[in-house]
N, C-alpha and C positions, 0 to 999 in steps of 0.2 A: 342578625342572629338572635335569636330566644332561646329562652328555656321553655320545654313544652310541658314540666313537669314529670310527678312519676309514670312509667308504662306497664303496659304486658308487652314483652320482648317479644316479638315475632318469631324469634327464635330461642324460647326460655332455657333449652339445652345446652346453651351456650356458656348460660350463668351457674351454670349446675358441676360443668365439666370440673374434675380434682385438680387440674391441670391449671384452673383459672381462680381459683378460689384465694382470697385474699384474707391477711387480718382485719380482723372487722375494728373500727376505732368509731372509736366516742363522739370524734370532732370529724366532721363536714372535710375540712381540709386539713391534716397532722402536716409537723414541721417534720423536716428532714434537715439535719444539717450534711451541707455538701460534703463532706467526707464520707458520710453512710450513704453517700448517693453519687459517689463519686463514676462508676461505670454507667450513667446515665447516657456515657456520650461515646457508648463504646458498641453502636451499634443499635441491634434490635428492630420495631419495627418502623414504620413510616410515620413521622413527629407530622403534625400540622399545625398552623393558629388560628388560636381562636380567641378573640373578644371574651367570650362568654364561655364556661366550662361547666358541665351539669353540676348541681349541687350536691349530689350523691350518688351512690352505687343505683343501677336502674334508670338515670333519669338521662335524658334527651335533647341533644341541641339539633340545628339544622345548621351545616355549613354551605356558605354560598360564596359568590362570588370566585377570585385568582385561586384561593385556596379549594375550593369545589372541581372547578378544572385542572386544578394539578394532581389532583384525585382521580377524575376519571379521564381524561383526556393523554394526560402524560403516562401516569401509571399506569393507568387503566384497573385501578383498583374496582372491584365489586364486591355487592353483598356478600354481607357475612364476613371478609376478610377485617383481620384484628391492624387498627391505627394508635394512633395517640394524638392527643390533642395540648398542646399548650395557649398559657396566655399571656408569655413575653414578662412576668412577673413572679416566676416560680412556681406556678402552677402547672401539677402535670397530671390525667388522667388515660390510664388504658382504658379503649373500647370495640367495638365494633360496627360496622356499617351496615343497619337494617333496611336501609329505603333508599334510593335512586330516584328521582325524578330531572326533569326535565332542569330546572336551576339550582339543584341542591340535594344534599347526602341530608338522611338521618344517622347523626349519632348517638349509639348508648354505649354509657358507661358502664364497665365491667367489674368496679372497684369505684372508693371516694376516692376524690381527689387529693394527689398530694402537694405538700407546698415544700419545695426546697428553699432553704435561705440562701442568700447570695453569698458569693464566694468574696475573699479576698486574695488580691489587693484590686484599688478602683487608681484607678489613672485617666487624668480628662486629659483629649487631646483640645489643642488649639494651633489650627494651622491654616495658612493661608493657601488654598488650594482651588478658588474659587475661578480662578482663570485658568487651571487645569483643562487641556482635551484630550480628543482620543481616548478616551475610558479613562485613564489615570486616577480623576478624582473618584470613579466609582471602584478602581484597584484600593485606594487609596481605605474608604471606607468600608468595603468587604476585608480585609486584611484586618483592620481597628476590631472588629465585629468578630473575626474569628481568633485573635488574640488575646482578645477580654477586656478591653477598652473601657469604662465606664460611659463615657462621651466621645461625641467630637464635636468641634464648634467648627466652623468657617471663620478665619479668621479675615477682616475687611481692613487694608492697611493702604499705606500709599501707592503701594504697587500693586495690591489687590484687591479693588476698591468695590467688586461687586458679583453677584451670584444671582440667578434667575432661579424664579419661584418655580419655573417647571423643573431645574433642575437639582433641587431642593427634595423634590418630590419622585424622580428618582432614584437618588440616592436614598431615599428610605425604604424604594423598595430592593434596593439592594442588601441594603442591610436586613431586610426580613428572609432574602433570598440565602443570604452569610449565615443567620443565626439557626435556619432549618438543615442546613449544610454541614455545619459543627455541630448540630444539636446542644445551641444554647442556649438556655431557660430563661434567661434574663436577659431583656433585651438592653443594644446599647442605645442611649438616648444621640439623636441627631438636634441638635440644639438652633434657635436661629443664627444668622451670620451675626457676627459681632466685632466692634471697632474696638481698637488697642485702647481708649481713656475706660471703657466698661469692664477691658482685662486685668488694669493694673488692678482696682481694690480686690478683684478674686487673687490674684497672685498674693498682695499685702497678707491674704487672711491665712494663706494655704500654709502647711509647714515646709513643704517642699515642690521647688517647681524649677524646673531645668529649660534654657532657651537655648535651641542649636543657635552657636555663631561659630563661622570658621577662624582656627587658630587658636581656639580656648581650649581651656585642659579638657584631656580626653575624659568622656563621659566613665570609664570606667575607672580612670584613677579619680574623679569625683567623685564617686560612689565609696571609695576607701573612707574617706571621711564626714560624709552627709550621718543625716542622723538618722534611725532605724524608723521608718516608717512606713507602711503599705499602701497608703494613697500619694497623690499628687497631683501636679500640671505640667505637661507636655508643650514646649510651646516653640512654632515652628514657624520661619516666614516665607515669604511666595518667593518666583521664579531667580528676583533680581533681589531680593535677600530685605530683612528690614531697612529702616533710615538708621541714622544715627542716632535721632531723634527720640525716634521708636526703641529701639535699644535701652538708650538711657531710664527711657520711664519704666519700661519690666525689669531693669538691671536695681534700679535705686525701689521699685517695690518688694524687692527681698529674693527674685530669681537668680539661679548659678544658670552661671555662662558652661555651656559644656560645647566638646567640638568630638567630631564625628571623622577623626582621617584625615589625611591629606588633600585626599579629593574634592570635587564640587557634588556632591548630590543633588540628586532633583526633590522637590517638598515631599513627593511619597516615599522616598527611599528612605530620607533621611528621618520622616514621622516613623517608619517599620523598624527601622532601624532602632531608635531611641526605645521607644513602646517594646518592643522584644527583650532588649539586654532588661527594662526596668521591671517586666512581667518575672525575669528569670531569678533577678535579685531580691525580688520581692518574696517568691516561692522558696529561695536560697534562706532566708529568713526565716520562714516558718518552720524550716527544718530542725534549724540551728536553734529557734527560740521558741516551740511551742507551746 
């Protein structure tokens, strides 16, 4: 994808229409903070990604490739009809589609670009889910993705000792497929797999990071007493649950034990699970303190 620079619109009426006419700004890309841009995700027209976002009102990208045929192939979008384009970084511009060809749409922009800033709260998941089948681990990270996750890692532990590059590699397009689904602006980052001695010092630094174990205090009578903060760690282990071993070292790097129910959960339930109550108490928060 490029930038083709400025054009003559193929269809200059387009730009003209009252109906489309935008405030003009100073800056290439204005900040929005998410609260003035809070109905971004309540609809409207068809979001796409894109690497690259014209640099101004009039100017021209070409999209290609998965996101090109999800354009015309699924939708079957055509010229002239109005899209939007994202770049996974809070960038959003409205456009239109002036060219079809055989690998790729021309788009122009109808308006500069805008830039939302990220939303609070961020919460990194860490979970062992890398022996996950059956879909589950891509349930797993579509779900993180539409709930606001900041990350996920792959956690690599005794009992889940390994993950495939290819499927590393679906999973992100899962997540691209989650974040055009919820239409969210900010993409969540899928991080490499990573072993428990590389977790502890992130856990030491964090102010706050919860480790499901079963039998420990429930995660929401923790919450009564944790301290008010909008980030964290998520931290979750595979099928047949951590070591002891393991345990110990995220327990003594400053993680609360929290427990999840009576039951046994499987690693996705129990990741949605955790990540949900902490998105809502986090939100609970900004209410009560803004």
């Amino acid at each position: 994808m490029q930038t083709l620079g400025p054009l003559r619109p193929r269809f200059p009426e387009l730009l003209k229409r009252p109906w489309l006419i935008k405030p003009f700004s100073l800056r290439a890309f204005s900040s929005i903070p998410p609260s003035d841009y809070s109905n971004q995700s309540r609809g409207g027209l068809p979001r796409f990604f894109s690497e690259t976002l014209p640099s101004s009102k009039g100017g021209v990208i070409r999209v290609q490739g998965d996101e090109f045929w999800h354009i015309t192939k699924v939708l079957r979008l055509k010229t002239d009809d109005r899209v939007e384009l994202f770049n996974g970084k809070g960038g959003l511009v409205e456009g239109f589609i002036q060219n079809i060809d055989g690998t790729a749409i021309d788009f122009v922009a109808l308006e500069d670009p805008k830039q939302v800033l990220p939303q609070t709260p961020q919460w990194h998941v860490f979970a062992a889910f890398g022996s996950l089948k059956g879909g589950r681990a891509d349930w797993l990270v579509e779900k993180c993705t539409e709930l606001g996750a900041s990350s996920v890692t792959p956690l690599l532990t005794e009992r889940s000792s390994a993950i495939s590059d290819n499927r590393v590699e679906r999973l992100q397009r899962v997540m691209l497929a989650a974040s055009k689904q919820c239409q969210r602006l900010h993409e969540m980052k899928l991080n490499h797999p990573m072993k428990i001695d590389k977790l502890v010092p992130l856990v030491a630094k964090s102010k706050l990071s919860f480790i499901a174990i079963a039998e420990a205090t429930p995660l929401v009578s923790a919450l009564t007493s944790a301290i008010k903060e909008p980030s964290g760690l998520i931290i979750v282990g595979p099928e047949g649950d951590f070591s002891e071993k393991e345990v110990n070292m995220i327990k003594q790097a400053g993680a609360t034990t929290v427990g999840l129910g009576s039951h046994r959960l499987r690693v996705e339930t129990a990741t949605i699970a955790i990540l949900a109550t902490l998105m809502l108490w986090s939100d609970s928060q900004k209410i009560t303190n803004p």
